[in-house]
Legacy VTK file of the C-alpha trace (Angstrom):
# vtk DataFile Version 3.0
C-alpha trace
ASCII
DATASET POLYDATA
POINTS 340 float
-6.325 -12.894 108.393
-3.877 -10.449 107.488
-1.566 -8.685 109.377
-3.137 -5.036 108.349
-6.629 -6.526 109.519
-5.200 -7.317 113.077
-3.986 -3.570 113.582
-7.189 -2.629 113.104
-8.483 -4.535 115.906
-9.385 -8.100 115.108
-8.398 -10.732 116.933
-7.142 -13.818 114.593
-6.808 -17.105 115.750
-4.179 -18.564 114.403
-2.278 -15.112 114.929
-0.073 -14.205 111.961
3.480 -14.876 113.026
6.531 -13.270 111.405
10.217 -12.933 113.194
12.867 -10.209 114.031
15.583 -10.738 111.684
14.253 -13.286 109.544
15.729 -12.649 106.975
19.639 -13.298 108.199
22.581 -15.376 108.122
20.611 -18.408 109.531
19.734 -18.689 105.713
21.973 -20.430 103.595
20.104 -18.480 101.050
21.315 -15.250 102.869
24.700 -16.392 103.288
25.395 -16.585 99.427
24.002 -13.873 98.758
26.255 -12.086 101.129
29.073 -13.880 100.146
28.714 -12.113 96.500
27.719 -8.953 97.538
30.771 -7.920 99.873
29.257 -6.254 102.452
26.088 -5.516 104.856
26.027 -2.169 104.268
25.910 -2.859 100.599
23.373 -4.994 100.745
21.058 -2.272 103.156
21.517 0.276 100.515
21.166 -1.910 97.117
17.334 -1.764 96.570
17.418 -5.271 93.934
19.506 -7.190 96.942
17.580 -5.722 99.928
14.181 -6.552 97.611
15.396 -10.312 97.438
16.630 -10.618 100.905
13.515 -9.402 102.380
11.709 -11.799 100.266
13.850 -14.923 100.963
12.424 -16.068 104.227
9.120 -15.588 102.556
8.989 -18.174 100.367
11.103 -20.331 102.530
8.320 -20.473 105.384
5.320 -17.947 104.162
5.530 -15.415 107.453
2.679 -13.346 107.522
4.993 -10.249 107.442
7.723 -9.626 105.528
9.996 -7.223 106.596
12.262 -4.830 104.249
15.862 -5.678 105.108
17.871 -2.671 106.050
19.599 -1.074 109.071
18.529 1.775 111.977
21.665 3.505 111.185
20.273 4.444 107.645
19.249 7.615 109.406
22.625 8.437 110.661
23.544 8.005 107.139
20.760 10.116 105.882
21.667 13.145 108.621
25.426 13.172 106.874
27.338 10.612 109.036
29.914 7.960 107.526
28.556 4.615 108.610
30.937 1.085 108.108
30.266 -2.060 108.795
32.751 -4.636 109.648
32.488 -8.141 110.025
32.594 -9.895 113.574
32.733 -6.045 115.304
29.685 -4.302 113.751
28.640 -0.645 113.252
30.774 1.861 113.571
30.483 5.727 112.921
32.770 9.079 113.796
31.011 10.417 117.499
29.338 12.788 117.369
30.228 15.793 119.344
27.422 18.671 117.941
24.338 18.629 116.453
25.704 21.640 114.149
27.813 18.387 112.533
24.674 17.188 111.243
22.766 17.941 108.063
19.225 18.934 108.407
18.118 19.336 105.171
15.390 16.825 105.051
15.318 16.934 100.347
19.385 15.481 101.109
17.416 12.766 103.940
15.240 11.692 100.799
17.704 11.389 98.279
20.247 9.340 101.226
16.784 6.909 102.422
15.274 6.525 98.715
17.333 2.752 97.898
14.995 1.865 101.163
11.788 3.306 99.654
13.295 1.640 96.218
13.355 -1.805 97.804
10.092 -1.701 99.169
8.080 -0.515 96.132
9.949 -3.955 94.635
8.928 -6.427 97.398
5.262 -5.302 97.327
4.613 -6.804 94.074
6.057 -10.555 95.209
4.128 -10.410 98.335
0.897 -12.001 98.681
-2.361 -9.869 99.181
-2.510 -11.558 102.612
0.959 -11.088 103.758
1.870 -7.648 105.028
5.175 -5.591 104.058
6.681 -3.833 107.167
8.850 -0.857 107.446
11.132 -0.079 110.572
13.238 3.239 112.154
15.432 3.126 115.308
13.922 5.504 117.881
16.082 8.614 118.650
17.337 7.501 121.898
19.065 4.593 120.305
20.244 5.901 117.831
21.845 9.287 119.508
23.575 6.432 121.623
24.917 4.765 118.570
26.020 8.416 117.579
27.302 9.672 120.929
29.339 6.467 121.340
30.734 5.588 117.829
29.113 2.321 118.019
26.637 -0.085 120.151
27.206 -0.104 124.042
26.340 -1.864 126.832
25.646 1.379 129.564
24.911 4.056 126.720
27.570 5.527 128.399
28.422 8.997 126.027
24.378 9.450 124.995
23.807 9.358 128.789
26.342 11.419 130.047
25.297 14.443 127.002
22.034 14.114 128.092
23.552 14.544 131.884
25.971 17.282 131.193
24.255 19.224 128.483
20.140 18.645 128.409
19.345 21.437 126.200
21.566 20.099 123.308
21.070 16.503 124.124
17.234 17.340 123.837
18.527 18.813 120.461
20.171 16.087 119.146
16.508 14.110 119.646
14.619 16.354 117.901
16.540 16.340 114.961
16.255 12.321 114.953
12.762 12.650 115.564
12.394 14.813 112.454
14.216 12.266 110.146
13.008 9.060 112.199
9.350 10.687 111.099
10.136 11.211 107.648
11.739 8.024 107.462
8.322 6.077 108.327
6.129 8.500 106.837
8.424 7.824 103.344
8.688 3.999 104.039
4.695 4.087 104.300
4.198 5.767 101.041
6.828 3.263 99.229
4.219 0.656 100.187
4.692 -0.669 103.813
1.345 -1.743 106.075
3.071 -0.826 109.331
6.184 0.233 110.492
8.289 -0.455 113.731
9.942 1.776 116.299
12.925 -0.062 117.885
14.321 1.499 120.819
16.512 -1.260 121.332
18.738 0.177 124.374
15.407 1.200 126.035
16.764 -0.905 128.999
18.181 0.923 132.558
17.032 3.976 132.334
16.136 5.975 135.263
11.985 7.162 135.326
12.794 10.739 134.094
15.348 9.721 131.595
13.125 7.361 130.030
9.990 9.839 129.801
12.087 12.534 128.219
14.360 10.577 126.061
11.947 7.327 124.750
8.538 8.071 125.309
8.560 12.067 124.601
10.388 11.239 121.108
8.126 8.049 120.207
5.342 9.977 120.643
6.317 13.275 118.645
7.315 10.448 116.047
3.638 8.697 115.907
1.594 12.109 115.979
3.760 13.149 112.771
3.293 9.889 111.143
-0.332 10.282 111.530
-0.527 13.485 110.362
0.960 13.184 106.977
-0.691 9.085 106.558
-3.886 9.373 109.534
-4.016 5.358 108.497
-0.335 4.606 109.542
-0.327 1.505 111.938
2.581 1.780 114.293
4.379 -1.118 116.361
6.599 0.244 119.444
9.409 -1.687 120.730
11.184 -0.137 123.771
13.602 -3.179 124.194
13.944 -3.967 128.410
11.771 -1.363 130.292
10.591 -2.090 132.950
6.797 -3.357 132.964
5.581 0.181 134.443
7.782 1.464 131.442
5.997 -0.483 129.032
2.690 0.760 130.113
3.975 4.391 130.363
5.021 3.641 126.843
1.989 2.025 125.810
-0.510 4.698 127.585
1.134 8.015 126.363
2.723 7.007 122.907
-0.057 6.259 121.139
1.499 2.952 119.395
-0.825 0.517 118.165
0.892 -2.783 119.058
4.059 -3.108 121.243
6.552 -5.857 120.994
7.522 -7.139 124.087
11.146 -8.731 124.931
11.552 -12.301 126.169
11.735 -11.259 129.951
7.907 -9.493 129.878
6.083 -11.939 131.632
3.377 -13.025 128.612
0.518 -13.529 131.410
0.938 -9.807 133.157
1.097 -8.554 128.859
-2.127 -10.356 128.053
-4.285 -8.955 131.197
-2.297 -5.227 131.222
-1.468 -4.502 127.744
-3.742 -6.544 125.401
-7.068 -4.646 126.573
-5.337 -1.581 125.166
-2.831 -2.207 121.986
-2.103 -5.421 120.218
1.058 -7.301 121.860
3.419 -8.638 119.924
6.193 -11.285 121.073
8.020 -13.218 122.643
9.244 -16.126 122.078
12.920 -16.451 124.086
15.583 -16.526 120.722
17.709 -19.596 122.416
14.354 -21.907 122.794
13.744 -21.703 118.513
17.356 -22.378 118.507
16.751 -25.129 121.359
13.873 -26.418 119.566
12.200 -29.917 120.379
10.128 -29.592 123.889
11.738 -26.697 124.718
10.224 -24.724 121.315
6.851 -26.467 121.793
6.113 -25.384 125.412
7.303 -22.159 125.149
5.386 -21.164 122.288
2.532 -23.236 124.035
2.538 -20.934 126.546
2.575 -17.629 124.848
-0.521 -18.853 122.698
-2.265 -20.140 125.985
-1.924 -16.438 127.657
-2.805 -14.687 124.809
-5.976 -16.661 124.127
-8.276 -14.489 122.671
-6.260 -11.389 122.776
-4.828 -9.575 119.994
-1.209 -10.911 119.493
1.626 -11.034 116.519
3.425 -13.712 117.277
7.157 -13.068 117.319
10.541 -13.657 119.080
11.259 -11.604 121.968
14.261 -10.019 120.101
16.033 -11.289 116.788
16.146 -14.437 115.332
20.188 -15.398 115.987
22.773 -16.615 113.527
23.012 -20.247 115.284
19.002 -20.678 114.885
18.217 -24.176 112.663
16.056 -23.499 110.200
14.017 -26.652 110.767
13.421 -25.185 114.265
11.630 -21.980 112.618
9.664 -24.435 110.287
8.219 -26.413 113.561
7.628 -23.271 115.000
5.667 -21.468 112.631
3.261 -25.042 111.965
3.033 -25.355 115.932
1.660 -21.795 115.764
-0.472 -22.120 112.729
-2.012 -25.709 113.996
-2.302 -24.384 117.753
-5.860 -23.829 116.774
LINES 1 341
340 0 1 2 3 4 5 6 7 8 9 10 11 12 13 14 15 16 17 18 19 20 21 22 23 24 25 26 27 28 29 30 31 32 33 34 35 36 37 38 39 40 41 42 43 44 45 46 47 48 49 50 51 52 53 54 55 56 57 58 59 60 61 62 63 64 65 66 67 68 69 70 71 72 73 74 75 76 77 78 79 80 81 82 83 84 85 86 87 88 89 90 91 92 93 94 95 96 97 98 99 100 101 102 103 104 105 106 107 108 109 110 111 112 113 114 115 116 117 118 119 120 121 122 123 124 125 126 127 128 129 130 131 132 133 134 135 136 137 138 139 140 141 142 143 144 145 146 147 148 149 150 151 152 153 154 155 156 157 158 159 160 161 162 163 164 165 166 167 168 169 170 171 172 173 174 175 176 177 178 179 180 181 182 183 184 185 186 187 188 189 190 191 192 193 194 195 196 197 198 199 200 201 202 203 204 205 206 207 208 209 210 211 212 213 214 215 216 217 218 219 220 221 222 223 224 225 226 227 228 229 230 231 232 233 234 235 236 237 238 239 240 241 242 243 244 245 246 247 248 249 250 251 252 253 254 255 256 257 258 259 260 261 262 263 264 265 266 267 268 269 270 271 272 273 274 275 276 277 278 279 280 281 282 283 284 285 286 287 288 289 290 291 292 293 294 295 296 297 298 299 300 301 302 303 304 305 306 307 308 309 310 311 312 313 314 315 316 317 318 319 320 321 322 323 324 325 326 327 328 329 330 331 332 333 334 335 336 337 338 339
């Protein structure tokens, strides 16, 4: 059963199974291709080499999803900010001190996101009918903390202290991301995707209010315009280390149709709380497909065993890392595909 057939409701059994970053520098495959290219960034915005990245973990172990390779900070990029990459220190970009520094002219967001929608229309036609083609967008609230900050932080320190200091332009700044985030998805769907993904991936520590106003308000702007300009968009939320009354705030009031849970949900609280109500998707811990052996089979045991039944995409509970053997992911996805 396809992925698009389980977002409408079905429970499958096995459950399709694709991972965060599975398509990555665990892959020798990857690694060459990288080491031609020159950079990530050029890779992200080359539609041929994000077409055959996306695509390589594919036919090395048949996920049920592919996902298009690219970055969240493709909308920064589309809204007029310079964005590097640099090897062993990451994404960087110029703060941002005003929302009036940003361009808003959603023809020049097009033009910026079309090698995304370029790559995509390219994957489709490798994929088989079966396997499902997934488009992504950070949520606001990470990315105006990538954008307050310069580059990823541990305490969102500048994004929180705007949205402190100055709420009315910090509430600004996230409605101009939900505008492009939208029209991100919306043109990622057209291009050909199934689904797409909301990650909110510094979701994590946020006080009650905070989190309301800056991760569930957006997310759920973001899904009502995605289902007003495609009404058959499926929609997978991922608001990365809330707490579990966070995740069903999230998952009551956003309207999401499947949320991926991080490694620390507990998968038994998921299946009785959030299952009867969206589709759950998650989550394996990273470090036990790198552990593999025992450790790999019991904890994917375990998520099956809880979600028995239920609707679930099986996944990691964040991205597959660097380190990960890929006879580990090969054990994985057969001990998921022979569970039943």
């Amino acid at each position: 059963m396809s992925l698009s057939k389980k977002f409408l409701g079905d429970a499958a059994s096995p459950p399709p199974i694709w991972l965060m970053r599975q398509a990555g520098r665990y892959l020798p495959e990857y690694r060459a291709l990288r080491a031609k290219s020159g950079s990530f960034w050029t890779m992200c915005m080359t539609p041929a080499l994000a077409a055959e990245i996306t695509l390589q973990p594919i036919r090395r172990f048949d996920f049920d999803a592919a996902i298009i390779f690219s970055d969240i900070l493709v909308v920064p990029h589309a809204l007029g900010r310079d964005v590097k990459f640099e090897d062993s220190v990451g994404p960087s970009l110029i703060p941002l001190s005003s929302v009036e520094e940003l361009d808003k002219d959603e023809m020049h967001w097009a033009t910026k996101l079309e090698p995304v929608y370029e790559a995509l229309r390219a994957v489709a036609p490798h994929l088989k009918p079966e396997t499902a083609l997934l488009g992504f967008a950070g949520a606001p609230w990470t990315l105006a903390t990538y954008m307050a900050e310069g580059r990823g932080s541990q305490d969102q320190r500048a994004a929180k202290l705007w949205g402190y200091r100055a709420p009315e332009t910090f509430a600004d700044l996230l409605t101009v991301l939900e505008r492009c985030v939208a029209a991100h998805l919306i043109g990622q769907l057209k291009a050909g995707a199934t689904a797409v993904q909301i990650f909110d991936s510094w979701a994590s520590g946020l006080p009650v209010r905070q989190f309301q106003d800056w991760v569930v308000g957006p997310t759920r702007r973001i899904v009502d315009a995605v289902r007003s300009s495609v009404p058959s968009a499926r929609i997978i939320g991922f608001p990365r280390g809330a707490t579990m009354e966070g995740y069903e705030r999230y998952v009551a009031e956003t309207g999401v149709d499947a949320i991926s849970i991080d490694t620390a949900v507990p998968i038994a609280w998921a299946a009785r709380t959030l299952a009867p109500k969206v589709i759950v998707q998650g989550n394996l811990d990273p470090l036990a497909l790198v552990a593999g052996a025992e450790a790999l089979d019991v904890a994917a045991a375990d998520i099956l065993a809880a979600m028995e039944g239920k609707r679930l995409i099986f996944n990691l509970g964040h991205g597959v890392v660097p380190e990960t053997p890929l006879a580990h992911v090969a054990r994985l996805v057969e001990r998921v595909r022979q569970r039943h």
